[in-house]
C-alpha positions as CSV (number, residue, x, y, z in Angstrom):
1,X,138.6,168.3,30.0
2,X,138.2,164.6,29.7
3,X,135.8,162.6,31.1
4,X,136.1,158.5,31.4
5,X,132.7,156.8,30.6
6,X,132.3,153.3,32.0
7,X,130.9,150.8,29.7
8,X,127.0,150.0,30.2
9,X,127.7,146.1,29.6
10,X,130.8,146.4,31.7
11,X,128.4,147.4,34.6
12,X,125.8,144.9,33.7
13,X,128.5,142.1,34.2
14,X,129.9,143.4,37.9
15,X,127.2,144.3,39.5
16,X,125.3,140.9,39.9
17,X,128.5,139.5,40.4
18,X,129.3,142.0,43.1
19,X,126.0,141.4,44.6
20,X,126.3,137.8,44.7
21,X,129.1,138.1,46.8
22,X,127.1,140.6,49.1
23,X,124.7,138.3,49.9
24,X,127.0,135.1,50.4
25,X,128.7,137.0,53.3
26,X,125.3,137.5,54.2
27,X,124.4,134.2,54.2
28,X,127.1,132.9,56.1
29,X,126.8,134.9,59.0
30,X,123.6,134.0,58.9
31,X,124.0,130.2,59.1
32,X,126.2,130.1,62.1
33,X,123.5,132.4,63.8
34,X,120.9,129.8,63.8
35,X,123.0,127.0,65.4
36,X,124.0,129.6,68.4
37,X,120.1,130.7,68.6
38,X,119.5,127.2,69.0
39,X,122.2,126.7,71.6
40,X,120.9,129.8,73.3
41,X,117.4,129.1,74.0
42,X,117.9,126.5,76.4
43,X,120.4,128.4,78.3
44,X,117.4,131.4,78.7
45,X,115.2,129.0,79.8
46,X,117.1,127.8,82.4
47,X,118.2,131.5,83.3
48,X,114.4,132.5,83.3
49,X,113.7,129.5,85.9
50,X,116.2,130.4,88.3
51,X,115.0,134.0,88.3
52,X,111.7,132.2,88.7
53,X,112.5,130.3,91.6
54,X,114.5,133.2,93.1
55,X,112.2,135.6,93.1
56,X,109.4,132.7,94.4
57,X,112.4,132.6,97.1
58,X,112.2,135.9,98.3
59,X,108.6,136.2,98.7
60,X,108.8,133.1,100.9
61,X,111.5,134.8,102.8
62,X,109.5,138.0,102.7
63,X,106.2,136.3,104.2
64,X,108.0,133.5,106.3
65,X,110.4,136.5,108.3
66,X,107.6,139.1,109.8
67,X,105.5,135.3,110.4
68,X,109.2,134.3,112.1
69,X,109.3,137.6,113.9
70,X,105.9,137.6,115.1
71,X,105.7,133.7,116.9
72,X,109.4,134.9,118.1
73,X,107.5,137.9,119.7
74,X,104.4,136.1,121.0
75,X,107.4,133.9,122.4
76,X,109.4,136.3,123.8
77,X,106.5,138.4,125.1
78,X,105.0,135.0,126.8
79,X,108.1,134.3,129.0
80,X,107.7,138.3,129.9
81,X,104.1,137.5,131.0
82,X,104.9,134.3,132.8
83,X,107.2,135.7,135.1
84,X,104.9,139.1,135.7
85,X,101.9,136.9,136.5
86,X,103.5,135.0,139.4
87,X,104.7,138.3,140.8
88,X,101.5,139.8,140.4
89,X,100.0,137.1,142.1
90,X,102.0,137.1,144.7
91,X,101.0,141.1,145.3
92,X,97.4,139.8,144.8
93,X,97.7,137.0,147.5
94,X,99.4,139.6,149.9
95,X,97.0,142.2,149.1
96,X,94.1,140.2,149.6
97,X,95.0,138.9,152.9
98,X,95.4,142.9,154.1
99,X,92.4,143.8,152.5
100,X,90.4,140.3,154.4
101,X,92.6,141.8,157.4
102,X,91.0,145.2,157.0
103,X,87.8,143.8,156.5
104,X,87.6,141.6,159.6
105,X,88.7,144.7,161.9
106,X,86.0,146.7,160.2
107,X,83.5,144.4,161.0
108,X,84.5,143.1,164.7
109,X,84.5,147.4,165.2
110,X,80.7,147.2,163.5
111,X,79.5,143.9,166.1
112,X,81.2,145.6,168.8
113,X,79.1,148.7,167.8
114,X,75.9,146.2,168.2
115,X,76.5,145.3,171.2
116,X,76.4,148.6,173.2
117,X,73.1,150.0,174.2
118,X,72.5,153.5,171.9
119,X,70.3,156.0,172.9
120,X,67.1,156.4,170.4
121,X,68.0,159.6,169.4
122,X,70.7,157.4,167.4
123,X,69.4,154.5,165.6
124,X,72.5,154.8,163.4
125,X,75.1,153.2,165.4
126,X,77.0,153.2,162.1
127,X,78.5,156.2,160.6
128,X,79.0,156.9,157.2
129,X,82.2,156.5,157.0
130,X,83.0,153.2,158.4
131,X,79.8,152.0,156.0
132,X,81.9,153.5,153.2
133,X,84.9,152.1,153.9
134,X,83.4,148.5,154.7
135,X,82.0,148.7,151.1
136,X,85.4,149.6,149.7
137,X,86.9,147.0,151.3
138,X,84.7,144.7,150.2
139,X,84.6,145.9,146.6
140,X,88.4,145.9,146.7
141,X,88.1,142.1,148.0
142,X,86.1,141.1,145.8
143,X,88.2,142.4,142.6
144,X,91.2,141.5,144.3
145,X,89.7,137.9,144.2
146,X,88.6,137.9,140.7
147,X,92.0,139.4,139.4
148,X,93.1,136.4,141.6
149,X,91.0,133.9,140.1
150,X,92.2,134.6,136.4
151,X,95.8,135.5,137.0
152,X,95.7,131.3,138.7
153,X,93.4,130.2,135.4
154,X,96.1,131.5,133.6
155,X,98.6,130.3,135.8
156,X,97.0,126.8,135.3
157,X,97.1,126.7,131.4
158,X,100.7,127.2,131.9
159,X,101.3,124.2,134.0
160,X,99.0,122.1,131.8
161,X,100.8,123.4,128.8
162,X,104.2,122.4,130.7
163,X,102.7,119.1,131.7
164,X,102.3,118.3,128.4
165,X,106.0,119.5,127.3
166,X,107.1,117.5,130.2
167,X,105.3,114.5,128.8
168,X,106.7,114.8,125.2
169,X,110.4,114.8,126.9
170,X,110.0,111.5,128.8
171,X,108.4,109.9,125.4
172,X,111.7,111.1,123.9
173,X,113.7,109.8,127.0
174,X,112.0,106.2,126.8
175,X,112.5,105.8,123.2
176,X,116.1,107.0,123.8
177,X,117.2,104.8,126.3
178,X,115.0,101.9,123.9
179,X,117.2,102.5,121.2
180,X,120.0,102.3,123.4
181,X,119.0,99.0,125.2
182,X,118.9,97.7,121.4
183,X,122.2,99.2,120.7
184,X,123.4,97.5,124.0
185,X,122.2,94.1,123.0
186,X,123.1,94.3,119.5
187,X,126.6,94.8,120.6
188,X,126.8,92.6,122.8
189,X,125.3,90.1,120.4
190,X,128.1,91.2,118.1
191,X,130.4,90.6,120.3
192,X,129.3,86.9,120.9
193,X,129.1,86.3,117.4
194,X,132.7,87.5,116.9
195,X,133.9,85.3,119.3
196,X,132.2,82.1,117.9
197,X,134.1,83.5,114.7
198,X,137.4,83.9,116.4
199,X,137.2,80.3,117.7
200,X,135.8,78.7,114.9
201,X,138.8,80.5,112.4
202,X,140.7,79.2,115.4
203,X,139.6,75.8,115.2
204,X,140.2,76.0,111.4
205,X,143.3,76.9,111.7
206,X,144.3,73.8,113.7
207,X,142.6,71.2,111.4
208,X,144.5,72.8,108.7
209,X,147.8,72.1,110.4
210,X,146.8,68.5,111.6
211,X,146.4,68.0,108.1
212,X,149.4,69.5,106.7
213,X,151.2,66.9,109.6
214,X,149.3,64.6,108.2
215,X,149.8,64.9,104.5
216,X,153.4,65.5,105.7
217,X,153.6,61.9,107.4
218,X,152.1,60.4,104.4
219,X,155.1,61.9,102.3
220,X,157.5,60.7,104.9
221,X,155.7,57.4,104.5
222,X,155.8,56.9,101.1
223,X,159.5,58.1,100.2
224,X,160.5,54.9,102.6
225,X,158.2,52.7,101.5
226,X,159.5,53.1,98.0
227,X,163.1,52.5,99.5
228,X,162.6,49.8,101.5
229,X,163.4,46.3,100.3
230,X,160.4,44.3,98.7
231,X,160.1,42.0,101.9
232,X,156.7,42.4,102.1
233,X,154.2,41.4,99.6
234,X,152.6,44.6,98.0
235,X,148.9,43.9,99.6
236,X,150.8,43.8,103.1
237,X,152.9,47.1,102.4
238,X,149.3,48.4,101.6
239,X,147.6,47.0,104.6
240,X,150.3,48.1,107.0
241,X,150.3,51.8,105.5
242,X,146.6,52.0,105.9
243,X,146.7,50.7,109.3
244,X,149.0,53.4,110.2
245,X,147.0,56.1,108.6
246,X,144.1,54.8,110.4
247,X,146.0,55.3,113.8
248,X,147.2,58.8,112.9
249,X,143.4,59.9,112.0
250,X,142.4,58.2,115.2
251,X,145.1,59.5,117.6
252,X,144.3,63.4,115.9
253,X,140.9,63.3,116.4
254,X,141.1,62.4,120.0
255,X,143.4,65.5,120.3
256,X,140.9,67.4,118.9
């Protein structure tokens, strides 16, 4: 059997080689690592703010929904109570005027009582009873009249808590209709102002034709002038044309 022995220095030589090699196609890796690291960081941040602000999110929606729920409730449950409190005190204001009804019949019966002579075996004219059910009554009056009293207290914070709605929606009227008294005048301002323009363009406009006629005659003018024979001296010529122009100007303006 044979047996190949590699060569000690043959080893010697490759091997560093070989692990030079390793470790630049460590290395290079390597270096375009750092630059994507670097490109990454800012990007994490970012994520890790808006997971931030999310989750800050949702506990504002988690404490701002049962505190929604609950003044929704109290709102809710005081339109409930509104309209059972003027029913009730319309029972209240019924029963009280049965119970003051009651009351008066139990006492006319008591002074009626009064009146007629009673033997002297019985000084109670009264009887139990009726003294029993005259102190019901009463006592039934009288809470009748207290339930009465706080169901209008409350009745009255309503109304003053209405009032002052009330008042809040005519400030917001008044400054409405303001504002649109200033929009009214503004446009009607705006409207003025574009008329003055329209004229004034207008007006422009003419001038600039009277002066196109103008510059038109002057052409006109001139052209003969130069035909015309030299009859005239040239100061004349000059004279006559400026006497013209002066016309022209003078008839055009009193057109204007």
């Amino acid at each position: 059997m044979n047996f190949e022995v590699s060569d000690p220095k043959d080893n010697g030589e490759v091997l560093p080689w070989q692990l030079s090699e390793a470790e630049s196609q460590f290395h290079g890796p390597e270096i375009e690592l750092h630059p994507r690291r670097d490109a990454l960081r800012p990007m994490t941040l970012v994520l890790e703010c808006v997971h931030r602000d999310q989750n800050q999110a949702q506990c504002s929606n988690k404490e701002i929904e049962p505190l929604y729920q609950h003044k929704q409730g109290k709102v809710n449950k005081y339109s409930g109570k509104q309209a059972s409190l003027e029913e009730r005190l319309c029972e209240l204001q019924s029963e009280n005027m049965l119970l003051q009804q009651q009351l008066d019949v139990v006492q006319n019966e008591a002074k009626s009582k009064k009146t007629i002579n009673i033997p002297e075996p019985f000084p109670d004219y009264m009887s139990k009873a009726m003294r029993k059910q005259l102190l019901m009554l009463e006592d039934r009056s009288k809470q009748s009249i207290n339930e009465c009293k706080c169901v209008k207290d409350r009745m009255y914070q309503y109304e003053t808590d209405r009032a002052e709605m009330q008042a809040c929606v005519r400030r917001l009227q008044q400054e409405l209709t303001d504002t649109r008294k200033k929009v009214s005048m503004l446009e009607a301002s705006l409207e003025v102002t574009a008329h003055h323009q329209t004229n004034a363009e207008n007006k422009t406009q003419h001038l600039e034709r009277k002066l196109h006629q103008i510059s038109d005659q002057n052409a006109d003018l001139t052209a003969k002038l130069g035909i015309d024979n030299f009859s005239t001296s040239p100061s004349e010529c000059r004279n006559s044309t400026s006497s013209k122009r002066v016309i022209m100007y003078e008839r055009d303006t009193k057109e204007m």
